[in-house]
DSSP file (Angstrom, degrees, kcal/mol; ACC not computed):
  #  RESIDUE AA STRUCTURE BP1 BP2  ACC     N-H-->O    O-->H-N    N-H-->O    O-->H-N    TCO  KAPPA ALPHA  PHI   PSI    X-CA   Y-CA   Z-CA
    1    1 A X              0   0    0      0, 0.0     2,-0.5     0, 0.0    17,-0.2   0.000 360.0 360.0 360.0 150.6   13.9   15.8  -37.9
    2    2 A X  E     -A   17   0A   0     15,-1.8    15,-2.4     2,-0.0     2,-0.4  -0.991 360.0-149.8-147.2 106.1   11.0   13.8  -39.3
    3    3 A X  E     -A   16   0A   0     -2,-0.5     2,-0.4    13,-0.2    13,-0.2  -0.641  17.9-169.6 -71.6 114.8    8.5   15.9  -41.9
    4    4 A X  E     -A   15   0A   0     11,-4.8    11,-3.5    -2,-0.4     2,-0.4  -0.832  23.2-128.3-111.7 173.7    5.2   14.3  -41.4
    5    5 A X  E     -A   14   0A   0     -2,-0.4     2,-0.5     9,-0.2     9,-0.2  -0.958  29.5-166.2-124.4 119.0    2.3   15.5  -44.1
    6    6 A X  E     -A   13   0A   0      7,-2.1     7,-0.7    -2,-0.4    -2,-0.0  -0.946  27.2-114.6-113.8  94.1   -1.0   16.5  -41.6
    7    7 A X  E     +A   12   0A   0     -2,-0.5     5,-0.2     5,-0.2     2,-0.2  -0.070  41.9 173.0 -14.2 114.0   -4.0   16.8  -43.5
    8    8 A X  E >   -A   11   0A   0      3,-3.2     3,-0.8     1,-0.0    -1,-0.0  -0.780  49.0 -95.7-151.7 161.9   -5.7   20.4  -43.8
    9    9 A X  T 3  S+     0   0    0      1,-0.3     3,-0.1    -2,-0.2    -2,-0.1   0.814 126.2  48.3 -67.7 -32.5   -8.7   21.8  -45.9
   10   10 A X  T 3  S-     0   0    0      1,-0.2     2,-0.3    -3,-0.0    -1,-0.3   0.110 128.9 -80.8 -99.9  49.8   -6.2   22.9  -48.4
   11   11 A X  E <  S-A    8   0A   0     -3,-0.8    -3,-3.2     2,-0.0     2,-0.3  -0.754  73.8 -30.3 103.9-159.1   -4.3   19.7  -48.7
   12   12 A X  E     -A    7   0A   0     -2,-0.3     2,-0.5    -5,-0.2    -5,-0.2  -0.782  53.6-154.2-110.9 154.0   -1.5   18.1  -46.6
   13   13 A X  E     -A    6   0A   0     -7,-0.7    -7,-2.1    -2,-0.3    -2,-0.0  -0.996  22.3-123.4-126.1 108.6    1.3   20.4  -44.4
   14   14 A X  E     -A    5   0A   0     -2,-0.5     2,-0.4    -9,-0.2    -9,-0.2  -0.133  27.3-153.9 -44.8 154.6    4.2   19.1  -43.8
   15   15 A X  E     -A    4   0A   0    -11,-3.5   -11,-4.8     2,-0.1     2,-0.5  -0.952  13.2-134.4-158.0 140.9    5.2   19.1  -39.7
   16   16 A X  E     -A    3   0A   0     -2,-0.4     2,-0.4   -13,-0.2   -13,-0.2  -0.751  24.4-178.9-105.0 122.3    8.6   19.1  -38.2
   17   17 A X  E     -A    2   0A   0    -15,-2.4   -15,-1.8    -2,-0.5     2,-0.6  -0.992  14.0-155.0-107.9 112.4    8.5   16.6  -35.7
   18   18 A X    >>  -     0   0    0     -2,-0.4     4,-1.7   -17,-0.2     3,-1.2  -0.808   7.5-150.5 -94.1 126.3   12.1   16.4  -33.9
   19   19 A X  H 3> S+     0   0    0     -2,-0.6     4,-1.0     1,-0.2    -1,-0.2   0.817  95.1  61.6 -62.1 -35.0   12.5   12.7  -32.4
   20   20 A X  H 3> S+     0   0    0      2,-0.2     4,-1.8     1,-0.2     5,-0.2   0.812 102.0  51.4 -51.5 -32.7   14.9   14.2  -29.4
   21   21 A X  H <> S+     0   0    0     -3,-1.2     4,-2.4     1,-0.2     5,-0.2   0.828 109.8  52.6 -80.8 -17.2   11.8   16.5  -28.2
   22   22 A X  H  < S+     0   0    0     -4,-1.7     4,-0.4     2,-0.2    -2,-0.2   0.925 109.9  41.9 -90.1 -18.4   10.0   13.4  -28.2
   23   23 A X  H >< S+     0   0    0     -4,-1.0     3,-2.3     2,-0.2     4,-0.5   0.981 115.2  55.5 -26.7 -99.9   12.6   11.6  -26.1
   24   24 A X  H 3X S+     0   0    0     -4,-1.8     4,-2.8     1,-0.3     6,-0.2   0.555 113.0  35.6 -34.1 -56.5   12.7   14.7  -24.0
   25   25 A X  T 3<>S+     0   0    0     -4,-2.4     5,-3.3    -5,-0.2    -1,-0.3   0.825 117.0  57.3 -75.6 -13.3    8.7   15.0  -23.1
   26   26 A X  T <45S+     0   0    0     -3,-2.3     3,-0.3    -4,-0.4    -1,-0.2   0.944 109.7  44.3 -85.0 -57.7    8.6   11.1  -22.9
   27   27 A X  T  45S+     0   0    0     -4,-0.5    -2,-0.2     1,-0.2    -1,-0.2   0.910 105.2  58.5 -47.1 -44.0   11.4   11.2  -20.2
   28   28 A X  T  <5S-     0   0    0     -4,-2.8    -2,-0.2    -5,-0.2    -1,-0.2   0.658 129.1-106.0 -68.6 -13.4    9.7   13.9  -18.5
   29   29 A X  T   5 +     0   0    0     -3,-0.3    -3,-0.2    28,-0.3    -2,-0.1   0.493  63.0 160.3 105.6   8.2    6.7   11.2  -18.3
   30   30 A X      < -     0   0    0     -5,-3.3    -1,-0.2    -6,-0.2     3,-0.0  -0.177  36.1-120.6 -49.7 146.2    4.4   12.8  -21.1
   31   31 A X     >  -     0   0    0      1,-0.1     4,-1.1     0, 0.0    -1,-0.1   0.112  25.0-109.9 -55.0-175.9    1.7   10.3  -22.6
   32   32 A X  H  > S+     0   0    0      2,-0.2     4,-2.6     3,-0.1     5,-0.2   0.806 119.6  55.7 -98.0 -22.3    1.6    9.7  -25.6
   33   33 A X  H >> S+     0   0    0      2,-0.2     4,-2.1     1,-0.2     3,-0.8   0.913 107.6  48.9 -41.7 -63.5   -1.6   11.8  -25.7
   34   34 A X  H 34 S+     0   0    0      1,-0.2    -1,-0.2     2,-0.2    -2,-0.2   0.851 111.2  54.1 -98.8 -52.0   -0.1   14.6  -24.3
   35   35 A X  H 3X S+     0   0    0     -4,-1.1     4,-2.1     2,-0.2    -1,-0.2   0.631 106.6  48.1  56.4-102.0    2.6   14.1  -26.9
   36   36 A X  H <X S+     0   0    0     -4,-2.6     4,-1.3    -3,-0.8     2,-0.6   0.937 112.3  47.7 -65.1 -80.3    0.4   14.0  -29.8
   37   37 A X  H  < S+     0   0    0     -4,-2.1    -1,-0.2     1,-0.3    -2,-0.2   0.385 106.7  60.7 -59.7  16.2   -1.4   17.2  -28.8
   38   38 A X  H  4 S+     0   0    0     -2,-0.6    -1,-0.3    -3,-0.1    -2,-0.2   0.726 115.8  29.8 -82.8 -73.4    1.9   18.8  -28.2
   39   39 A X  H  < S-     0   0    0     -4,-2.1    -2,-0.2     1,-0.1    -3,-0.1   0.370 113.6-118.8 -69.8  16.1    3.1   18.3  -31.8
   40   40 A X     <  +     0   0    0     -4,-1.3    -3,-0.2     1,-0.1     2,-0.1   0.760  68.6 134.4  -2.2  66.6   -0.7   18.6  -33.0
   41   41 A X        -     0   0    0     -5,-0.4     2,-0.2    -6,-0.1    -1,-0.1  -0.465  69.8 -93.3 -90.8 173.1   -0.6   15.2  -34.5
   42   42 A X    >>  -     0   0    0      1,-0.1     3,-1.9    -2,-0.1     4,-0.5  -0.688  41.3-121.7-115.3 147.6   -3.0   12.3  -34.3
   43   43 A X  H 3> S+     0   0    0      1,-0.3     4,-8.5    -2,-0.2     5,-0.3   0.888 113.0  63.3 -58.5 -33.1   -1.8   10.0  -31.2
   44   44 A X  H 3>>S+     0   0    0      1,-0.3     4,-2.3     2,-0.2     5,-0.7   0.883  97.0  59.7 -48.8 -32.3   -1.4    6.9  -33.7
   45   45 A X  H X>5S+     0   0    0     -3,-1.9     4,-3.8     2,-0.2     3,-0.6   1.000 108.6  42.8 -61.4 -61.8    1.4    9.1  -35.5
   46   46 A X  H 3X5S+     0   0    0     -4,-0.5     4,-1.7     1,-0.3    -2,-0.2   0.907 115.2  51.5 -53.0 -49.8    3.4    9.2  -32.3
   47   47 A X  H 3<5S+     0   0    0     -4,-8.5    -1,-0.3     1,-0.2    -2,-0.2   0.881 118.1  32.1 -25.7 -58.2    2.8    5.6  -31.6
   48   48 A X  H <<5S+     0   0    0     -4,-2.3     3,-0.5    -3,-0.6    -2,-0.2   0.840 123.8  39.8-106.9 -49.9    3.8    4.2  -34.6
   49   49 A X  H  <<S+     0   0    0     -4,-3.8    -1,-0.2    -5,-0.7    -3,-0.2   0.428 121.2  37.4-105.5  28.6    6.6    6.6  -35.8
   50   50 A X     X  +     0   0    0     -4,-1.7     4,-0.7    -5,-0.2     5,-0.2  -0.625  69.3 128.5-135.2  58.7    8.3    7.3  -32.6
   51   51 A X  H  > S+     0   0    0     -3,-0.5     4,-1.0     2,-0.2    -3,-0.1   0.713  76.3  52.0-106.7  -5.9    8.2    3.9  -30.8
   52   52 A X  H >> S+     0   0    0      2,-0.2     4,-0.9     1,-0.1     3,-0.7   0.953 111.9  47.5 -81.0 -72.0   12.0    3.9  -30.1
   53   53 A X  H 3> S+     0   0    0      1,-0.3     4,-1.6     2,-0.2    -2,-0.2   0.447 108.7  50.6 -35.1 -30.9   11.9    7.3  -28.7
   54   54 A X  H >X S+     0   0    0     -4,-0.7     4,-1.0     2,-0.2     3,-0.6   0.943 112.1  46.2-105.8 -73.4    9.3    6.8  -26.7
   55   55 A X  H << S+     0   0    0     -4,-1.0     4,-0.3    -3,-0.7    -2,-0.2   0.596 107.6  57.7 -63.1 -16.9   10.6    3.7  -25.1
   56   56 A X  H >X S+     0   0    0     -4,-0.9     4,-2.8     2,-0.1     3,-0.8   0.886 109.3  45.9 -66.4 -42.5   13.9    5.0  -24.6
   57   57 A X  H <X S+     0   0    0     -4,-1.6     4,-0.6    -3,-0.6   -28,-0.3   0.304 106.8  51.4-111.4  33.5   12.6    7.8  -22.6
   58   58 A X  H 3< S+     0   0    0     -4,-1.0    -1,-0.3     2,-0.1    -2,-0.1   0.458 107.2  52.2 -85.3   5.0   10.5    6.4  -20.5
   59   59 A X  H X> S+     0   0    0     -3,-0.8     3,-1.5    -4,-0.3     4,-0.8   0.776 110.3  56.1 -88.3 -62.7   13.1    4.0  -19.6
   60   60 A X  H >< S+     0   0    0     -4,-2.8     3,-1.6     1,-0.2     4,-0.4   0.879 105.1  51.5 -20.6 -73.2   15.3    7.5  -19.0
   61   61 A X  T 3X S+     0   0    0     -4,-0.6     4,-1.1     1,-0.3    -1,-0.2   0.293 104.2  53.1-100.7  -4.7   12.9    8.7  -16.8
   62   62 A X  T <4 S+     0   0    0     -3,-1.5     4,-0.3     2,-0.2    -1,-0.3   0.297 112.6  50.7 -97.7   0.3   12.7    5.3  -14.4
   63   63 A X  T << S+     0   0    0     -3,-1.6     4,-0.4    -4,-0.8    -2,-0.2   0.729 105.3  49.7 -90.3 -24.8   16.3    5.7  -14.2
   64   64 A X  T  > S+     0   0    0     -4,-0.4     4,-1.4     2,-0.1    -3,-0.2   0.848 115.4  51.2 -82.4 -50.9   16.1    9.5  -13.2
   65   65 A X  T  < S+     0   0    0     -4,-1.1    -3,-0.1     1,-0.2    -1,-0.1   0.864 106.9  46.2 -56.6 -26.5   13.3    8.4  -10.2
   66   66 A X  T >>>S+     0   0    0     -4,-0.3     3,-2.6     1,-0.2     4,-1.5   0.842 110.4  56.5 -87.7 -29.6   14.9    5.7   -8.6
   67   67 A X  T 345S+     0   0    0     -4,-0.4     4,-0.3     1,-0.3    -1,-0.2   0.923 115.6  40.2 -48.7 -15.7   18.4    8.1   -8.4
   68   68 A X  T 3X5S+     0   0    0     -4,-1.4     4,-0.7     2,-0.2    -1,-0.3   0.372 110.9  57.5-115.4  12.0   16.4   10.5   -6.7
   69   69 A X  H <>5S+     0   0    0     -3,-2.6     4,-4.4     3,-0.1     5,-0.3   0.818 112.7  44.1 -77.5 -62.4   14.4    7.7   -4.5
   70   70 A X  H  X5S+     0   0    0     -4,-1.5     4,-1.1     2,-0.2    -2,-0.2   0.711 107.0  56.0 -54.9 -24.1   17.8    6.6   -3.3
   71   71 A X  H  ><S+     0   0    0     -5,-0.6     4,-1.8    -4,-0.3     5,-0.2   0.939 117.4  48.3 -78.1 -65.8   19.3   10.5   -2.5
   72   72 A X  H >< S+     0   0    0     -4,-0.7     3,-3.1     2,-0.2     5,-0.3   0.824 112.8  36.2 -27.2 -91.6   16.1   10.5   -0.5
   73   73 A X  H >< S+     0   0    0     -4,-4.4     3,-7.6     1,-0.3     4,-0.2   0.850 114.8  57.4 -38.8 -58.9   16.2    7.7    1.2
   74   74 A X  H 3< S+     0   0    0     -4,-1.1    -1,-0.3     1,-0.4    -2,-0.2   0.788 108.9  51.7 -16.8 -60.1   20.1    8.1    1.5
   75   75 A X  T << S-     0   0    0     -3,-3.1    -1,-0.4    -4,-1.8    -2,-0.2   0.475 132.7 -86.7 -63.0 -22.4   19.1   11.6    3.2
   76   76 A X    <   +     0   0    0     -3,-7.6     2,-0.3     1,-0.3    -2,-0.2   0.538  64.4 159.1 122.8 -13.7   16.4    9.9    5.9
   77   77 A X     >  -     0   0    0     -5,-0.3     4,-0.6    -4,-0.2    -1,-0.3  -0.542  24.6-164.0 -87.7 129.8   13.4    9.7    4.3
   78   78 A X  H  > S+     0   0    0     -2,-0.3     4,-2.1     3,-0.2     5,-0.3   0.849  81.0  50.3 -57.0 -48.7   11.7    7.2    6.4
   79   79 A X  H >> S+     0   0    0      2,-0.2     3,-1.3     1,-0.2     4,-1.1   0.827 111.7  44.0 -85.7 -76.1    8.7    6.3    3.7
   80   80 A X  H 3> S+     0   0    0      1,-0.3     4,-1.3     2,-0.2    -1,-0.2   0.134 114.4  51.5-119.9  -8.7   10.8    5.8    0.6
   81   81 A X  H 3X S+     0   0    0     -4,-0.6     4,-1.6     2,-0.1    -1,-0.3   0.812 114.3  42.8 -77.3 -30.7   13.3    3.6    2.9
   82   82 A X  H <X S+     0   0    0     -4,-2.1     4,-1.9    -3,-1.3    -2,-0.2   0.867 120.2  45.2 -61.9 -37.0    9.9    1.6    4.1
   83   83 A X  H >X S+     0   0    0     -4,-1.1     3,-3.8    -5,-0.3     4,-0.7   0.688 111.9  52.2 -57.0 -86.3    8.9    1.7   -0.1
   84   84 A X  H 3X>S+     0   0    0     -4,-1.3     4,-5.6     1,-0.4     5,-0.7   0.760 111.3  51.3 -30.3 -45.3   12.7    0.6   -1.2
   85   85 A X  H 3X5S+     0   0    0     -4,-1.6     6,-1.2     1,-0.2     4,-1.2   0.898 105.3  44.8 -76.3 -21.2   12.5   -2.3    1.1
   86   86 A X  H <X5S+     0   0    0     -3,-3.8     4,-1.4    -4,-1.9    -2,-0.2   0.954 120.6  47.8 -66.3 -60.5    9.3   -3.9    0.3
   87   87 A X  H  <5S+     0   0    0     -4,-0.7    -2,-0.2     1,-0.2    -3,-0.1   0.922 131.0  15.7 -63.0 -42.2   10.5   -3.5   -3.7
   88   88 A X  H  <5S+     0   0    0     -4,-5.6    -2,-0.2     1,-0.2    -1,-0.2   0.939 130.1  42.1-106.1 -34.4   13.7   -4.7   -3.2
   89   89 A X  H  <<S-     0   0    0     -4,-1.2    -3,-0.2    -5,-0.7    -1,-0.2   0.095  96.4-120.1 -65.5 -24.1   14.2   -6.5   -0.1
   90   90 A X     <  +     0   0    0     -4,-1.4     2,-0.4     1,-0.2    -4,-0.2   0.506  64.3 150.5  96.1  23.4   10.6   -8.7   -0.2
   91   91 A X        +     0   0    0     -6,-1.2     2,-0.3    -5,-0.1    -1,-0.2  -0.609  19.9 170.3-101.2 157.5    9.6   -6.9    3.2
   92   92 A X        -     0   0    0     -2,-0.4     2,-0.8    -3,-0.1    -1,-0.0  -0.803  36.0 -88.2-143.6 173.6    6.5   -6.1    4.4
   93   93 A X        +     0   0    0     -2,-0.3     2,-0.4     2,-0.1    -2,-0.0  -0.772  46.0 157.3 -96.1 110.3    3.8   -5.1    6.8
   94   94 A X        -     0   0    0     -2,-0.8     2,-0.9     2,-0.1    -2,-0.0  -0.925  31.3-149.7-147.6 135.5    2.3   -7.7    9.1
   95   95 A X        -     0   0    0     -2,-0.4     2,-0.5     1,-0.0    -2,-0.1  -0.734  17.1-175.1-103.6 128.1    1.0   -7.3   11.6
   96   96 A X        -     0   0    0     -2,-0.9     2,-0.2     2,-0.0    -2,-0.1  -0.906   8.0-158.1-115.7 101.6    1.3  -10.3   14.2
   97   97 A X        -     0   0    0     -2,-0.5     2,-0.5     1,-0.0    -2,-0.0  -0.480  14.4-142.9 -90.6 144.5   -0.4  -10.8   17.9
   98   98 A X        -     0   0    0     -2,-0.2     2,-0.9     2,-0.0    -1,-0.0  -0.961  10.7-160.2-114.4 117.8    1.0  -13.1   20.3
   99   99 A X        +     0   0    0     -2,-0.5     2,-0.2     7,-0.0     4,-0.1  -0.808  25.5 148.0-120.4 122.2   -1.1  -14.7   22.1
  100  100 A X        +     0   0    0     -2,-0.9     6,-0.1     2,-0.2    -2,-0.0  -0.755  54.0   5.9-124.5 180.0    0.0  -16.2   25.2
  101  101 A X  S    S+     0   0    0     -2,-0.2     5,-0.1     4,-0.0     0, 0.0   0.221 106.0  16.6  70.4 175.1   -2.1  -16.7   28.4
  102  102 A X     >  -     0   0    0      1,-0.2     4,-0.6     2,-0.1    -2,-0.2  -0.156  54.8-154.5 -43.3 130.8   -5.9  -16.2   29.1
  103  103 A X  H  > S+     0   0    0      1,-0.1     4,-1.2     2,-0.1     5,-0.3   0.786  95.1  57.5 -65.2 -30.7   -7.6  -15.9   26.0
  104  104 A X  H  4 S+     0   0    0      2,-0.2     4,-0.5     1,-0.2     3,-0.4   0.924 103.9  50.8 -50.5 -70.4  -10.3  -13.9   27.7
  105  105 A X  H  4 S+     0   0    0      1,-0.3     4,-0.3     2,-0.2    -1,-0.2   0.717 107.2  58.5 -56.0 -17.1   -7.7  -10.9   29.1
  106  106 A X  H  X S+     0   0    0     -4,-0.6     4,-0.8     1,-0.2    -1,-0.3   0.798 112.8  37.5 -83.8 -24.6   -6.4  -10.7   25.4
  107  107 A X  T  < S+     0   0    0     -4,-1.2    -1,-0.2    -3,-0.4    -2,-0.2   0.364 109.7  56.8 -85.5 -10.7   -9.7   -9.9   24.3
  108  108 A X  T >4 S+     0   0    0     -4,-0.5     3,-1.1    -5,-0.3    -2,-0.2   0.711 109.4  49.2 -94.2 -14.5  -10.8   -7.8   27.0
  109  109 A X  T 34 S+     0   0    0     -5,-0.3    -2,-0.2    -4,-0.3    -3,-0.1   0.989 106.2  56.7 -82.5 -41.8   -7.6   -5.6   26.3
  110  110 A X  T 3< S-     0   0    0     -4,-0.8     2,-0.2     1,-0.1    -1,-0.2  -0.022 129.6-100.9 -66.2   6.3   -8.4   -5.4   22.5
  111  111 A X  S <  S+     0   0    0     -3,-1.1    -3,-0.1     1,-0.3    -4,-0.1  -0.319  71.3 153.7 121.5 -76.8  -11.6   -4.1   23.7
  112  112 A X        -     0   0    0     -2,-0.2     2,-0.5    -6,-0.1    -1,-0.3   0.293  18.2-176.8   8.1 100.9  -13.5   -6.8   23.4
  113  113 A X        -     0   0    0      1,-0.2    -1,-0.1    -5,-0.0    -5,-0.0  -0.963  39.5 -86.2-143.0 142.7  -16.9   -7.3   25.8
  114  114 A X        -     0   0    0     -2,-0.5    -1,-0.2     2,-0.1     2,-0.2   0.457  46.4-105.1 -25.2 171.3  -19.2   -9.9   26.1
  115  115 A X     >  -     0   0    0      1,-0.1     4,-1.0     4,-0.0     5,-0.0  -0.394  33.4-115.4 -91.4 172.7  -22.5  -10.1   23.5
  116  116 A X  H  > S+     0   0    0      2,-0.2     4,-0.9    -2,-0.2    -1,-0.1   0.620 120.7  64.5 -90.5 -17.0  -25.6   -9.0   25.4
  117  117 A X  H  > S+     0   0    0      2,-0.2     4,-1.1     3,-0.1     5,-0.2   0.930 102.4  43.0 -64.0 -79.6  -26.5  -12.8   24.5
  118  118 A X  H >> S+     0   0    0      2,-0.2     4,-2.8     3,-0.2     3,-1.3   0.785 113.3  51.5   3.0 -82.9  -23.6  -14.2   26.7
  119  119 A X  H >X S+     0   0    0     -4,-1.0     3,-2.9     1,-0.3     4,-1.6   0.814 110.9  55.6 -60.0 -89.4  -24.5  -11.6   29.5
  120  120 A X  H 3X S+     0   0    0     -4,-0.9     4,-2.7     1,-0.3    -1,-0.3   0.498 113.5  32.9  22.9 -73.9  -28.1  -13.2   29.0
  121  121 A X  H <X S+     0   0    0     -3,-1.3     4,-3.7    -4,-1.1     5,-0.5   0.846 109.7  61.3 -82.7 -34.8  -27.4  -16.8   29.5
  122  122 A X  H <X S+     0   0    0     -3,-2.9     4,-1.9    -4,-2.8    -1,-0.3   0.932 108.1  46.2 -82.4 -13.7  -24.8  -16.6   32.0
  123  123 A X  H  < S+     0   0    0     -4,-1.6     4,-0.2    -5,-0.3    -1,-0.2   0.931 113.7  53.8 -84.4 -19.0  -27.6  -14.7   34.4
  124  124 A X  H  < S+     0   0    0     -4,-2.7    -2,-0.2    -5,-0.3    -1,-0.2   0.856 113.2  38.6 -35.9 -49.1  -30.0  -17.4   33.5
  125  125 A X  H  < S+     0   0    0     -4,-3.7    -3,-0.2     1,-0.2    -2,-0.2   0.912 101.2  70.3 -97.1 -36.9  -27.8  -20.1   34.4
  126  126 A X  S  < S+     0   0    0     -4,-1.9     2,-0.4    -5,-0.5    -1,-0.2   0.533 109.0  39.1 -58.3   3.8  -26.2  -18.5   37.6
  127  127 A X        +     0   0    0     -4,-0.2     3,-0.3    -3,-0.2    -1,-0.2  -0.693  67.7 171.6-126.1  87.5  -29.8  -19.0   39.4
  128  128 A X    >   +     0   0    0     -2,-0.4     3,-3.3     1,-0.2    -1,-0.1   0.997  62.2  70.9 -88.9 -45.5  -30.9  -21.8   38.4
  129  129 A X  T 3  S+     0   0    0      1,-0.3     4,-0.3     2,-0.1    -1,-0.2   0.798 113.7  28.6  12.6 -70.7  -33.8  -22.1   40.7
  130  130 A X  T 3> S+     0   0    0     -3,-0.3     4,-1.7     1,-0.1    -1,-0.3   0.064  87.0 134.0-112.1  41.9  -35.9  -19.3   38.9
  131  131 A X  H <> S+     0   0    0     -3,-3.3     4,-3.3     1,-0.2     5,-0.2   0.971  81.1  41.1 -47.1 -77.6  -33.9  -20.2   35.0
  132  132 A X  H  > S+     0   0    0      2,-0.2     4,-1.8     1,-0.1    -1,-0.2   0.863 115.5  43.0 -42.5 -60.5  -37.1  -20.1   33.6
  133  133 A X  H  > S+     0   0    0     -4,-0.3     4,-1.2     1,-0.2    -2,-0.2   0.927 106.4  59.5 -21.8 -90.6  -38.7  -17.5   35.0
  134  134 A X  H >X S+     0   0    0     -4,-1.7     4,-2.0     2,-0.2     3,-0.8   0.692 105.5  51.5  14.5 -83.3  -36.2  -15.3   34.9
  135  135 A X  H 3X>S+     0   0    0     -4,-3.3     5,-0.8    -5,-0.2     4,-0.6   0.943 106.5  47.1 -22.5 -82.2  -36.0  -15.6   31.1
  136  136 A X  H 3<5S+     0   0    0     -4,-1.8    -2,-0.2     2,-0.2    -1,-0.2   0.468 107.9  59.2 -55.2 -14.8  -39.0  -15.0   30.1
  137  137 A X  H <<5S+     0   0    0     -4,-1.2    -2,-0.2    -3,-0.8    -1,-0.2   0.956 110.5  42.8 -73.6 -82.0  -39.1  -12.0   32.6
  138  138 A X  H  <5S-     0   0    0     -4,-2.0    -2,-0.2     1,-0.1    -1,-0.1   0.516 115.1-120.8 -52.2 -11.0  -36.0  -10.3   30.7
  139  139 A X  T  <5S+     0   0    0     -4,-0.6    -3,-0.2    -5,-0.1    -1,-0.1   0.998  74.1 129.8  72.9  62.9  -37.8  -11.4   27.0
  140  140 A X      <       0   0    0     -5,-0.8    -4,-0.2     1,-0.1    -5,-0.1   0.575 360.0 360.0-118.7  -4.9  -34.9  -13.4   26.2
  141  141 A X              0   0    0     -6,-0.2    -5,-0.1     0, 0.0    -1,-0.1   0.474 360.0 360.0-109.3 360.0  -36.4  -16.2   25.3
């Protein structure tokens, strides 16, 4: 247990800081903020005269997530088998079109339909006789 001296209108008060509770809330994923204002001390205290503790249990507490990532997954969980494998495994989501064949149909499936500009020109040029006209009729030109 580690007495620290907290500054008060009538002088300094000791405070019993125990370095296991600060392990403990540190594993449990506390800040160091949260911490601080736990023992109501100033954060800098925690920082500076718990920095073993601190790093131990957060280190604890990335050992306690992945055991219970893997009992998931282990169990089924679809999403934390998709997560595991991207972290460990380098795999990922890409998504890849194959494009064989008319370029045209592949776009027309995907949606895809002409610009009104295209539509435009090609009824321009299918008559060519009255091209101008024509144009200038529809205000495309």
């Amino acid at each position: 247990m580690i007495l620290l001296m907290s500054r008060q209108k009538t002088g300094y008060k000791a405070k019993k800081i125990d370095p296991d509770k600060v392990q403990m809330l540190s594993t449990m994923g506390c800040s160091i903020t949260e911490i601080a204002r736990f023992f109501a001390v100033d954060e800098s205290t925690i920082r500076n005269k718990f920095k073993d503790e601190l790093q131990v249990g957060k280190e604890q507490m990335k050992i306690k997530l992945r055991q219970l990532q893997w009992k998931h997954a282990e169990n089924g969980n679809t999403a934390l088998l998709i997560f595991l494998g991207k972290q460990y495994l380098g795999q990922s989501e890409k998504n890849e079109v194959e494009m064989f064949g008319n370029m045209e149909a592949v776009l027309r499936e995907c949606g895809y339909e002409e610009s009104p500009i295209e539509k435009a020109y090609k009824e321009v040029t299918s008559d060519q006789d009255t091209q101008p006209k024509k144009a200038l009729e529809v205000g495309r030109v």
